[in-house]
KOLFIRO-960926 format. One record per residue (C-alpha): residue in one letter; x, y, z; residue number from 1; chain. Coordinates in nm, 2 decimals, always signed. Layout:
BEGIN
(A,(X,Y,Z),NUM,A),
...
//
This chain:
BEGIN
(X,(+5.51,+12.96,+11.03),1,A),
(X,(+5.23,+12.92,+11.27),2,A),
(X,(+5.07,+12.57,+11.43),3,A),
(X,(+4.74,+12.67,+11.38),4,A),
(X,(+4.74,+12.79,+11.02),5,A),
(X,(+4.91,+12.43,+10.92),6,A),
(X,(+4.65,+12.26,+11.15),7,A),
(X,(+4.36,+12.50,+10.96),8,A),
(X,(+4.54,+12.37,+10.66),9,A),
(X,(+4.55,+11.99,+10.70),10,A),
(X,(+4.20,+12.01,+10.86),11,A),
(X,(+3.99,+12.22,+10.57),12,A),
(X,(+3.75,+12.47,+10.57),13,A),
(X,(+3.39,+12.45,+10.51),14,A),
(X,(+3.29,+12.22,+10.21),15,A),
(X,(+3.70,+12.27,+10.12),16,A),
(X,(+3.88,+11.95,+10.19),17,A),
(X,(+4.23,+11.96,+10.39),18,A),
(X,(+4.51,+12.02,+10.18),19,A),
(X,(+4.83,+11.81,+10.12),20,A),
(X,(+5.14,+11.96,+10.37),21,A),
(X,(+5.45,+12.05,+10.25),22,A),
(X,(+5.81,+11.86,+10.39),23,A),
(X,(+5.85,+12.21,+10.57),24,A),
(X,(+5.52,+12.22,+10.72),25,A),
(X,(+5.53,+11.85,+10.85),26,A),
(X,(+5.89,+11.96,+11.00),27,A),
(X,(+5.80,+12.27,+11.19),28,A),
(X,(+5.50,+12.08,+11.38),29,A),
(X,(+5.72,+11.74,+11.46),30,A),
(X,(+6.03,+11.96,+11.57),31,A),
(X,(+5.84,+12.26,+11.75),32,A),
(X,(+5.66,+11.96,+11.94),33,A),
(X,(+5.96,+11.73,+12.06),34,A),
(X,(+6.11,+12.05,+12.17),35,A),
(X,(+5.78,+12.18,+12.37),36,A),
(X,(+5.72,+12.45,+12.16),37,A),
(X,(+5.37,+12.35,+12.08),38,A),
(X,(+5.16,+12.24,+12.33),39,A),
(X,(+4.94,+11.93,+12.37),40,A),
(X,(+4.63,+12.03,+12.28),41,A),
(X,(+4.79,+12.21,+11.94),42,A),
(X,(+4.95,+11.85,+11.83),43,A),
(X,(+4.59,+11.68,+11.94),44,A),
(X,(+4.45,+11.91,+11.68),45,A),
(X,(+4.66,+11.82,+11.47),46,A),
(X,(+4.70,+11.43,+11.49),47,A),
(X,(+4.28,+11.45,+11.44),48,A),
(X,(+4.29,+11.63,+11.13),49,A),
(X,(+4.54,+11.35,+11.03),50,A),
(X,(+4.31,+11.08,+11.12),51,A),
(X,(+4.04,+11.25,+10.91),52,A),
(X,(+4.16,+11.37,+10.63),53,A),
(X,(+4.45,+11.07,+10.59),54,A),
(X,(+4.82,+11.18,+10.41),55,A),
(X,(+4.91,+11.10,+10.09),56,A),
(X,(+5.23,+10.85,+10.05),57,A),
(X,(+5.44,+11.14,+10.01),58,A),
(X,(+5.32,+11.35,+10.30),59,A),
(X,(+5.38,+10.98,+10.55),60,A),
(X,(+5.72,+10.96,+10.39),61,A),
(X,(+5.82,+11.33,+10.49),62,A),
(X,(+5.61,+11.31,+10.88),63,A),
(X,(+5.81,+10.91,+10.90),64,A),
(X,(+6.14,+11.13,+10.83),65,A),
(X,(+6.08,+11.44,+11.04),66,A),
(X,(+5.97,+11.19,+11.32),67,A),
(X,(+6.32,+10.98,+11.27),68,A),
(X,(+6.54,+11.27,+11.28),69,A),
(X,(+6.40,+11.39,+11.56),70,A),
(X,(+6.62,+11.19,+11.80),71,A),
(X,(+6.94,+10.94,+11.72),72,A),
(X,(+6.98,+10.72,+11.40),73,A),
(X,(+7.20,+10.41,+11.41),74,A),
(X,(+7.44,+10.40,+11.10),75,A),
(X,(+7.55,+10.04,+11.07),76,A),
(X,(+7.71,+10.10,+10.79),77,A),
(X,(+7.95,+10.40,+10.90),78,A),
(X,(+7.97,+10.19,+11.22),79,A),
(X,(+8.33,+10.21,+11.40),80,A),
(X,(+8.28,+9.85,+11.45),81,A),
(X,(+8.44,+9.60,+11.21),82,A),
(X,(+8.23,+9.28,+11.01),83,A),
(X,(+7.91,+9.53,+10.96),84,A),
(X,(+7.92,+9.43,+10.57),85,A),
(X,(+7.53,+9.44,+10.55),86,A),
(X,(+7.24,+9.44,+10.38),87,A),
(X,(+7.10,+9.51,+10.74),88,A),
(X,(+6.72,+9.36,+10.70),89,A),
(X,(+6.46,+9.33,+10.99),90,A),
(X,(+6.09,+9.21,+11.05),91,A),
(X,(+5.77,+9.40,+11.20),92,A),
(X,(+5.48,+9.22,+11.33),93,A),
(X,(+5.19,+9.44,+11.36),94,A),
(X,(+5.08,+9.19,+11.67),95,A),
(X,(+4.89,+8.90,+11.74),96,A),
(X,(+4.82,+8.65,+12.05),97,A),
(X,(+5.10,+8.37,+12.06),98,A),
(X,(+5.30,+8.57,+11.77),99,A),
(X,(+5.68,+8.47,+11.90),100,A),
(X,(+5.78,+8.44,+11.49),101,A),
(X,(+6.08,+8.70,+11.55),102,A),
(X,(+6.24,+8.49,+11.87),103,A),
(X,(+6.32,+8.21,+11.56),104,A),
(X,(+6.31,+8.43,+11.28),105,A),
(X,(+6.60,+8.57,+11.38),106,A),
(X,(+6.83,+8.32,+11.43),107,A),
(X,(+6.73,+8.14,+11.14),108,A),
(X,(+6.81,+8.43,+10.94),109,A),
(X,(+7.11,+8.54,+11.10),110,A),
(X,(+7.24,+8.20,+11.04),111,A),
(X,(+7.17,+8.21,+10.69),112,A),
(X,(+7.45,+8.53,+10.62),113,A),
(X,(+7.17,+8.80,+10.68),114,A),
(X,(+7.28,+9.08,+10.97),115,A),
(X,(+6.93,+9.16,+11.15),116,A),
(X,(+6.91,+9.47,+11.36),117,A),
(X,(+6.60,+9.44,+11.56),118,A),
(X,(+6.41,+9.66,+11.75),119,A),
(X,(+6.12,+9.56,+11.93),120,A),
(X,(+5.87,+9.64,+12.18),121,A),
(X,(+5.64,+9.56,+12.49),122,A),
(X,(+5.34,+9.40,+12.49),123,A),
(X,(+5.05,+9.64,+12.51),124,A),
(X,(+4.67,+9.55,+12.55),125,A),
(X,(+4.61,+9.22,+12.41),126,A),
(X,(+4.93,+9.16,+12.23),127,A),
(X,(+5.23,+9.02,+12.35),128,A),
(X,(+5.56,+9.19,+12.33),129,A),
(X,(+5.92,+9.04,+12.19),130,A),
(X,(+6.07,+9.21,+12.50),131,A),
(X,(+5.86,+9.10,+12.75),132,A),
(X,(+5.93,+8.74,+12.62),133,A),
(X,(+6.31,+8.79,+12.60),134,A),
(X,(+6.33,+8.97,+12.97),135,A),
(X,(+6.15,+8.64,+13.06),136,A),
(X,(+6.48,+8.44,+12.97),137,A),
(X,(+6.69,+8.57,+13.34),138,A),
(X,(+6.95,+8.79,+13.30),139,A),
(X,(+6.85,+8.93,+12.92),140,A),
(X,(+6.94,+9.27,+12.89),141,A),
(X,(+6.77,+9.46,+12.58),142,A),
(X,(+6.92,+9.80,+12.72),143,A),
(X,(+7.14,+9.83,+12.50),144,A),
(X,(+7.39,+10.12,+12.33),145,A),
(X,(+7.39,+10.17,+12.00),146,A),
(X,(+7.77,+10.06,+11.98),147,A),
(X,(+7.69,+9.71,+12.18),148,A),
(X,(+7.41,+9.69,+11.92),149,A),
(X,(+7.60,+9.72,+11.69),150,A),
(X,(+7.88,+9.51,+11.81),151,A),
(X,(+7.68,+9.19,+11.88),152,A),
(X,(+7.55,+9.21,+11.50),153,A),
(X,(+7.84,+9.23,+11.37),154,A),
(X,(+7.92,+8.91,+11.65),155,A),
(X,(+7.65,+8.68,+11.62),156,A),
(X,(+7.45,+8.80,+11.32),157,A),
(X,(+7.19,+8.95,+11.49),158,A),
(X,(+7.07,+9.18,+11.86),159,A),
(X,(+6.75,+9.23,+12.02),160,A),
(X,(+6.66,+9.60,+12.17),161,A),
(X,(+6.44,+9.78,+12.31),162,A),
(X,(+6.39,+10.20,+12.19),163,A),
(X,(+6.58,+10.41,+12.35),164,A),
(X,(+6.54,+10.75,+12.48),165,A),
(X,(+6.70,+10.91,+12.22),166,A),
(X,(+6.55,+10.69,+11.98),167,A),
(X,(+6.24,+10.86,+11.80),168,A),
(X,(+6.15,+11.12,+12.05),169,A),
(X,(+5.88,+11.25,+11.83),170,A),
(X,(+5.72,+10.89,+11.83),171,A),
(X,(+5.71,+10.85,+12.17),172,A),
(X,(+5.55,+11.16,+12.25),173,A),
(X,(+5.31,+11.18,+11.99),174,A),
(X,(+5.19,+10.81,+12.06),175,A),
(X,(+5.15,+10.88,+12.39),176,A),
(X,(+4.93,+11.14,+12.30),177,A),
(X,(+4.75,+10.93,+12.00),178,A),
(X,(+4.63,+10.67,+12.30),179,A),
(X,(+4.42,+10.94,+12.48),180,A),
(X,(+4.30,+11.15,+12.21),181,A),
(X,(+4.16,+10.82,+12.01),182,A),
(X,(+4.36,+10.87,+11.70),183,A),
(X,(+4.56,+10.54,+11.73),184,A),
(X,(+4.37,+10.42,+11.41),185,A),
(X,(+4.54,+10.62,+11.14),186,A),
(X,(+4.72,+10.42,+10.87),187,A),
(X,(+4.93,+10.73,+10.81),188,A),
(X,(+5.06,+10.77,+11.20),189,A),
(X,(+5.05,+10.41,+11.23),190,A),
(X,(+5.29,+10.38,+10.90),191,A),
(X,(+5.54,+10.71,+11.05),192,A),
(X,(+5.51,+10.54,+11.42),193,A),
(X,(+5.66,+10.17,+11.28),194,A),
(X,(+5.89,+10.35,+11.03),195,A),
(X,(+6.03,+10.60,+11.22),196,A),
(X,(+6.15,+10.32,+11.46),197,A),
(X,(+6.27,+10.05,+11.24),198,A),
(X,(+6.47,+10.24,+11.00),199,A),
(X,(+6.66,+10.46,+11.29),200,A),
(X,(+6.80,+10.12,+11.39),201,A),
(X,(+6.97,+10.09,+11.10),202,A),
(X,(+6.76,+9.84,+10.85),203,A),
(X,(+6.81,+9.89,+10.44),204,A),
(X,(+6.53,+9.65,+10.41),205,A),
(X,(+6.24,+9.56,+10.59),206,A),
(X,(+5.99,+9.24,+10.58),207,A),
(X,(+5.65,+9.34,+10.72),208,A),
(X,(+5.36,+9.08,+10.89),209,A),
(X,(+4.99,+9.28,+10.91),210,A),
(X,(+4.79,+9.07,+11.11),211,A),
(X,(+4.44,+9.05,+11.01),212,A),
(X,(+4.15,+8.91,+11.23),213,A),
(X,(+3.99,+8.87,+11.55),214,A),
(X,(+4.29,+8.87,+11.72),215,A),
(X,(+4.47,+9.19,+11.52),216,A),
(X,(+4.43,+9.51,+11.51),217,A),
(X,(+4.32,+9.53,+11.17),218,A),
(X,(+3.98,+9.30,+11.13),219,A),
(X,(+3.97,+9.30,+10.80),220,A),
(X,(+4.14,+9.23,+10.46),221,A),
(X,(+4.05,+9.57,+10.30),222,A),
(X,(+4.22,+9.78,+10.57),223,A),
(X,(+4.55,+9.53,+10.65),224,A),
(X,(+4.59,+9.54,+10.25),225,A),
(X,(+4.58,+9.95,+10.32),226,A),
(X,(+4.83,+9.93,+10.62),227,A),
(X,(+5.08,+9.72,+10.41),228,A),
(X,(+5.06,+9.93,+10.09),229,A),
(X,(+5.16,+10.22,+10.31),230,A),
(X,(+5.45,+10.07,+10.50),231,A),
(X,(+5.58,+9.94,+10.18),232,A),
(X,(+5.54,+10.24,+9.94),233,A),
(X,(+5.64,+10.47,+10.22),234,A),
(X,(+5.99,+10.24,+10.30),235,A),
(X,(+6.03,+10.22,+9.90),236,A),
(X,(+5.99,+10.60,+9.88),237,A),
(X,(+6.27,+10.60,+10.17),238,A),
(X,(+6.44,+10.44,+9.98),239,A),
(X,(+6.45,+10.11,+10.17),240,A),
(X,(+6.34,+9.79,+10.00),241,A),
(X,(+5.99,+9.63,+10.16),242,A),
(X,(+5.75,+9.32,+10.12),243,A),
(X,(+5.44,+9.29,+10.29),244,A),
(X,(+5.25,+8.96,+10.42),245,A),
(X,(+4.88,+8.99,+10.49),246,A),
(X,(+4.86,+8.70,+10.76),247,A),
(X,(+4.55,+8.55,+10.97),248,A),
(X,(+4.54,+8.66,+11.33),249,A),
(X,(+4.15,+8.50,+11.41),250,A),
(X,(+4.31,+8.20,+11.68),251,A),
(X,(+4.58,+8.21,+11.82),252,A),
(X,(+4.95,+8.10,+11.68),253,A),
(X,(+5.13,+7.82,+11.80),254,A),
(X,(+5.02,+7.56,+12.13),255,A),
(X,(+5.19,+7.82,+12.37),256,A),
(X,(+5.11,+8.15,+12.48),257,A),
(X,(+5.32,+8.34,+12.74),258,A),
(X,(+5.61,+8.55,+12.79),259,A),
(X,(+5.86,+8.23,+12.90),260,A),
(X,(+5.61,+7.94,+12.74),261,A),
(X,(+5.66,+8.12,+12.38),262,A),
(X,(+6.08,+8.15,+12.44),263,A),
(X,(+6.02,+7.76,+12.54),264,A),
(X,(+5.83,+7.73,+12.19),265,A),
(X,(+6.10,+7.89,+12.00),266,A),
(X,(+6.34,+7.65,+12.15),267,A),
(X,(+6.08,+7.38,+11.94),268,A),
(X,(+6.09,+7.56,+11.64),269,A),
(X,(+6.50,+7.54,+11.66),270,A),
(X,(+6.52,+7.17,+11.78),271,A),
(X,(+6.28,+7.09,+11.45),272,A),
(X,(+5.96,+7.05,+11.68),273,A),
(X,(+5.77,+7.32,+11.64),274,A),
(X,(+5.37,+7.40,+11.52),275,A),
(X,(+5.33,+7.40,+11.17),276,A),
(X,(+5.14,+7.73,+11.18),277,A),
(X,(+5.45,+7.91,+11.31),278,A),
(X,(+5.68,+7.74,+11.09),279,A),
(X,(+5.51,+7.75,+10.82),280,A),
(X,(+5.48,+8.18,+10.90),281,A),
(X,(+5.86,+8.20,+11.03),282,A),
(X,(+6.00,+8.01,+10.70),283,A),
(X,(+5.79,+8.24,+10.44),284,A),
(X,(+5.87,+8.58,+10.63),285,A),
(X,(+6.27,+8.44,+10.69),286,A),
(X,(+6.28,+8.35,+10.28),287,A),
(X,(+6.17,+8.72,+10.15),288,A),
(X,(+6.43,+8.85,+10.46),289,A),
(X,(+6.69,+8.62,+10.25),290,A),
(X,(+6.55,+8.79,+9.90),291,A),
(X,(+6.60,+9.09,+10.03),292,A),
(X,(+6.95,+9.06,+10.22),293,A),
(X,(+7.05,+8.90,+9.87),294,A),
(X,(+7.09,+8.53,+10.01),295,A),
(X,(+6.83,+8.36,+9.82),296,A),
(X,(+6.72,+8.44,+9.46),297,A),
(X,(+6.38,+8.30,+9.50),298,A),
(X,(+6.10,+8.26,+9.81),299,A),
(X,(+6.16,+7.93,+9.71),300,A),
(X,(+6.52,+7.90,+9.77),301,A),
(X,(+6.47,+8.12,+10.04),302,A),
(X,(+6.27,+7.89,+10.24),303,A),
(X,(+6.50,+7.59,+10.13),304,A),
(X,(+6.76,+7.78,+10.32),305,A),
(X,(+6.57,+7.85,+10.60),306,A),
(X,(+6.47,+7.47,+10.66),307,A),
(X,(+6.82,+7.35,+10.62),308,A),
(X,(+6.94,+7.59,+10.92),309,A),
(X,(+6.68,+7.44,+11.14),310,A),
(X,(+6.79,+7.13,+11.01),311,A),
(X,(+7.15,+7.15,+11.05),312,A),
(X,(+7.17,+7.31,+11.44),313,A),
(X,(+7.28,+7.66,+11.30),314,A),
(X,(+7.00,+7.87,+11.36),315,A),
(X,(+6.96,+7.72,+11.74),316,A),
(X,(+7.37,+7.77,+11.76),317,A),
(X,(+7.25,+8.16,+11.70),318,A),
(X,(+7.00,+8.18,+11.93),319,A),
(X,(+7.18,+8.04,+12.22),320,A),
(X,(+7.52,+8.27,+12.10),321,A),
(X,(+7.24,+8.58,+12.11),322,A),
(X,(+7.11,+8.42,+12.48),323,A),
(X,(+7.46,+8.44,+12.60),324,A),
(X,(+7.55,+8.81,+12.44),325,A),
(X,(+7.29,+8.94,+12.62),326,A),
(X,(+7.32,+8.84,+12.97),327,A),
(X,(+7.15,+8.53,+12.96),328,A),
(X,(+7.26,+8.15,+13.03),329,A),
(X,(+7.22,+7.91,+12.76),330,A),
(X,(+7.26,+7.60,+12.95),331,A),
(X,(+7.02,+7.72,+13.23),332,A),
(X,(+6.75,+7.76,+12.96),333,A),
(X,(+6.81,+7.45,+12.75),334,A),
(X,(+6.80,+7.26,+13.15),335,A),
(X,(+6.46,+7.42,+13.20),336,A),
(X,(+6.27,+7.35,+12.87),337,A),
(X,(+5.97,+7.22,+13.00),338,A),
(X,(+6.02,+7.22,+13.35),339,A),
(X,(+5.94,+7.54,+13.42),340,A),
(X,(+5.59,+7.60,+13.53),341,A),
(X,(+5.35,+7.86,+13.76),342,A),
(X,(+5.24,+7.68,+14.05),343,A),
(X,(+4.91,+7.84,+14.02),344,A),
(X,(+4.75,+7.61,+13.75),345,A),
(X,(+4.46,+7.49,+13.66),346,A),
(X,(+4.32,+7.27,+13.36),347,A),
(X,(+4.04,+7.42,+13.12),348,A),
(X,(+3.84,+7.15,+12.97),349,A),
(X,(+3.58,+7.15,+12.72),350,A),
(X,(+3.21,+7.18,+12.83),351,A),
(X,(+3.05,+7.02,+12.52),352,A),
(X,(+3.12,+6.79,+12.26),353,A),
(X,(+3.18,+7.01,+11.94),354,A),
(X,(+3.46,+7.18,+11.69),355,A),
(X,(+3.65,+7.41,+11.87),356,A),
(X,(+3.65,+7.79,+11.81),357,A),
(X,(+3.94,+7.95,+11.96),358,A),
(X,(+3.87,+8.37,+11.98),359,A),
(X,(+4.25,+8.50,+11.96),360,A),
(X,(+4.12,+8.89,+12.10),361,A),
(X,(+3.97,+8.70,+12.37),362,A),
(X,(+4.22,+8.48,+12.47),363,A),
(X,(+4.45,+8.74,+12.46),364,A),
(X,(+4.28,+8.97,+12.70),365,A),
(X,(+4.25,+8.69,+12.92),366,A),
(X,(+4.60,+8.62,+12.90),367,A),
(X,(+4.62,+9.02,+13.06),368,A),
(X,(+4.40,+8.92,+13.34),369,A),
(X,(+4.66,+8.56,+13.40),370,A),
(X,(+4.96,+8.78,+13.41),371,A),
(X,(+5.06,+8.81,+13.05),372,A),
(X,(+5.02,+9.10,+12.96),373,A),
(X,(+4.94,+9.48,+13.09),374,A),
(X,(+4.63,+9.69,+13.04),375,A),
(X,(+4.90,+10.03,+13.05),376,A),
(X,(+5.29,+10.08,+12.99),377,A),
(X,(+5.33,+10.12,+13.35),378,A),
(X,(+5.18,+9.76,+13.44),379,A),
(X,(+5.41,+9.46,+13.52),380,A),
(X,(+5.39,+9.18,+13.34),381,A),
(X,(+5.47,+8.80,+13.49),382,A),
(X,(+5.73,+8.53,+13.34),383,A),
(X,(+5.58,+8.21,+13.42),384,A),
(X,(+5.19,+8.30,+13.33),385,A),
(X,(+4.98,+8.18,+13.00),386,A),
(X,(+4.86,+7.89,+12.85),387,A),
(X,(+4.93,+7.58,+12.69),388,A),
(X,(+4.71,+7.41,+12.43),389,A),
(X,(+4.58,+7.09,+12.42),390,A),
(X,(+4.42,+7.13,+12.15),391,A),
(X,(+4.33,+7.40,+11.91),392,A),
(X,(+4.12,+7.59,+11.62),393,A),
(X,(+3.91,+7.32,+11.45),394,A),
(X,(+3.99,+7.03,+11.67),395,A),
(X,(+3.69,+6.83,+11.80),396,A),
(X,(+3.64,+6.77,+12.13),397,A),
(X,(+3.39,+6.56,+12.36),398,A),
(X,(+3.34,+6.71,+12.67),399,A),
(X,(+3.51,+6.69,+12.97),400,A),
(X,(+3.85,+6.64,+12.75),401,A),
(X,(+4.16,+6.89,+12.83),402,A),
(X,(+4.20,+7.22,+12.57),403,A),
(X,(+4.44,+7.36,+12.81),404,A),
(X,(+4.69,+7.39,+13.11),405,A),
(X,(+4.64,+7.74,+13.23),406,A),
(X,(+4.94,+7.91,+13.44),407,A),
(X,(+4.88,+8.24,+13.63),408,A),
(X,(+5.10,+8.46,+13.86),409,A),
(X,(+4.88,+8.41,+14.16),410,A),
(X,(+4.53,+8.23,+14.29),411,A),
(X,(+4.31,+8.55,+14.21),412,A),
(X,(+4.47,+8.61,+13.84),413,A),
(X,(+4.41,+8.24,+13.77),414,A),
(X,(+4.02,+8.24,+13.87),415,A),
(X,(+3.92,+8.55,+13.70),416,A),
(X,(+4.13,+8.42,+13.41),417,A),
(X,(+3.97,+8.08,+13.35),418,A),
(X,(+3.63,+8.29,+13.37),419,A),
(X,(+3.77,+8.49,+13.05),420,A),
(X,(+3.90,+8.15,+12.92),421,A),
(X,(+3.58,+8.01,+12.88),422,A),
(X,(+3.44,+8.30,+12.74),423,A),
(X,(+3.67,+8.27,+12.43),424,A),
(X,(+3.60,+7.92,+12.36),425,A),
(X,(+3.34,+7.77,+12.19),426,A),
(X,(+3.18,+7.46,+11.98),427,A),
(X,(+3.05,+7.40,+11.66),428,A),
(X,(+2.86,+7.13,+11.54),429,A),
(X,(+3.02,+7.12,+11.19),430,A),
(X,(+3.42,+7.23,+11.13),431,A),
(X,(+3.42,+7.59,+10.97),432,A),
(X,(+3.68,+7.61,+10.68),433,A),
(X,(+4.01,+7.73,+10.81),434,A),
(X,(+4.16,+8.07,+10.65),435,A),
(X,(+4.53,+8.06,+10.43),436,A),
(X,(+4.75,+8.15,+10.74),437,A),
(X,(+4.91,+8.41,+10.45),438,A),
(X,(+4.60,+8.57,+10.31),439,A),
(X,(+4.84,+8.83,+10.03),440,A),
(X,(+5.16,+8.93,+9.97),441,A),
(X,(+5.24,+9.32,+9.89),442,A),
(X,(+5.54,+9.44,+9.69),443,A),
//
């Protein structure tokens, strides 16, 4: 078997369209290129015929299985570790700007009988990342092994990790190599790079949120509908079972925005203070988790569930058990809510009088120049930058009035930052109609 004839293959000939690839095919390209036996510029090949000539559901499901075997899978349920009863059932955001649903997701969840394995990642670009948030809380570790993963479900319900090394080789190599060869926008990679993750740590059933709007990396309906159809046929053809919200991603979620401002709006959500937006997103995406962990026989009862552990101090009792398993201090954070604050701060107020538009891409790349996020994996990111709202999408404003406290790791971050700011706000003379914050659900 020879790269270039399956490359040849996959890429067509002529007026003759590329073909469909066999499970055998898909393996010899995924395996010879984790082990170095085809070069760069052979995968790159590759990966573009991919991106133009798409896979069938089948062909993602066997690429999504190659590119999980290619390093460790967690069995929780052959796990030496005792209490590992399962269903084991996670959540995957595709990303947004303010999007901290997992940090009470899962503690709501986990409170309701459900054992979450979750694997997250960094914050990339213009989206925030769950472990960026969590590494903001001092002293959380998410390096964790797979048997302390393991033994902290089994614990508290539920654990919070980052990938590992031996996680998904193929993905990290092969994403890597997707960022500079501009073949990141491929529902089929996108589908194997998300799958090949979430289901190595161990998850019969997965809840998915596609973003979908200014702020997500799909803009549009058509092709966040396409995204979730292939996530959930290809998990259903892994025999894993999968739902699918289409939410909007056009401004931003929640008042706060920030790796230590969102973990201080989770501790909100859990006290029974939080935004209705996230609530509202965090109780319909925790009810199918319930469905599907076999907790709930309806949404409906589902969410039911999911109010009365917010209700009753059980999901918060999670959260701070999780806090503590991981190397963080409970009482430290709970003595800080809303006391901790960049000095470098300034206020961002409204320029005319008007309806306020709120640009979630924009505030989100302003966020990167505050301190947020990072530009490249190798970038830093700081705790204490981001933004607090005053007010938000579709409030009206006279001018001069506060929209904002803005909080930035130094002076220079927090100038060019405000300049950003005010390029993602502006005012409308009449209030636009808002969008449903869950736009479709796919089964």
């Amino acid at each position: 078997m020879r790269a270039a004839d399956i490359i040849v293959k996959k890429r067509g000939t002529g007026s003759i369209k590329g073909q469909s690839l066999s499970r055998e095919e898909i393996d010899f390209m995924v395996r010879s290129y984790t082990d170095g036996s085809i070069p760069d510029y052979q995968m790159s090949a590759f990966l573009m015929a991919v991106y133009f000539n798409a896979m069938t559901f089948e062909e993602t499901g066997y690429l999504t299985d190659c590119m999980l075997h290619s390093g460790d899978v967690i069995d929780l349920h052959n796990s030496s570790v005792s209490g590992l009863s399962g269903p084991f059932v996670d959540k995957h955001s595709t990303g947004g700007v303010g999007d901290k649903i997992s940090l009470p997701l899962a503690p709501i969840v986990a409170a309701a009988g459900v054992q979450i394995p979750m694997m997250s990642g960094r914050g990339l670009g213009h989206t925030g990342g769950t472990l960026d948030k969590l590494e903001s809380v001092a002293g959380y570790n998410v390096h964790l092994s797979s048997d302390e993963f393991a033994r902290l479900i089994s614990k508290t319900g539920y654990a919070m990790m980052g990938q590992t090394e031996r996680i998904a080789p193929a993905d990290r190599k092969m994403y890597a190599l997707r960022d500079v060869t501009g073949t990141v926008e491929s529902i089929p990679l996108i589908t194997s790079s998300i799958l090949s993750k979430k289901i190595a740590e161990g998850s019969d059933a997965l809840v998915f949120d596609v973003k979908c709007g200014l702020g997500a990396f799909m803009k549009d309906e058509s092709s966040a509908e396409q995204l979730a159809t292939f996530l959930v046929k290809t998990s259903q053809a892994m025999g894993k079972k999968a739902v699918a919200l289409i939410t909007a991603m056009d401004s931003p979620l929640g008042y706060k925005v920030g790796n230590y401002l969102e973990v201080e709006e989770t501790l909100e959500c859990l006290q029974g203070k939080g935004p209705d937006d996230v609530m509202d997103l965090t109780y319909a995406l925790g009810a199918r988790m319930l469905v599907l962990g076999e907790k709930a026989q309806s949404v409906e009862e589902g969410e039911k569930i999911c109010r009365e552990m917010v209700s009753s101090g059980k999901a918060m009792e999670k959260f701070l058990a999780n806090i503590a398993d991981q190397g963080g201090n409970p009482d430290d954070l709970l003595a800080n809510q809303g006391k901790r604050r960049s000095k470098n701060h300034a206020e961002l107020r409204a320029s005319s009088d008007g309806y306020l538009s709120v640009d979630a891409y924009k505030v989100g790349i302003a966020c990167i120049n505050l301190g947020v996020g990072r530009n490249k994996t190798s970038d830093a990111v700081d705790a204490d930058s981001g933004l607090i709202f005053e007010k938000r999408q579709g409030d009206f404003v006279r001018a001069g009035e506060k929209i904002m406290d803005v909080y930035a790791k130094d002076s220079s971050s927090l100038d060019s930052g405000m300049k950003s700011l005010s390029g993602a706000i502006s005012y409308t003379s009449e209030k636009t109609s808002e969008k449903n914050l869950i736009l479709k659900e796919i089964r």
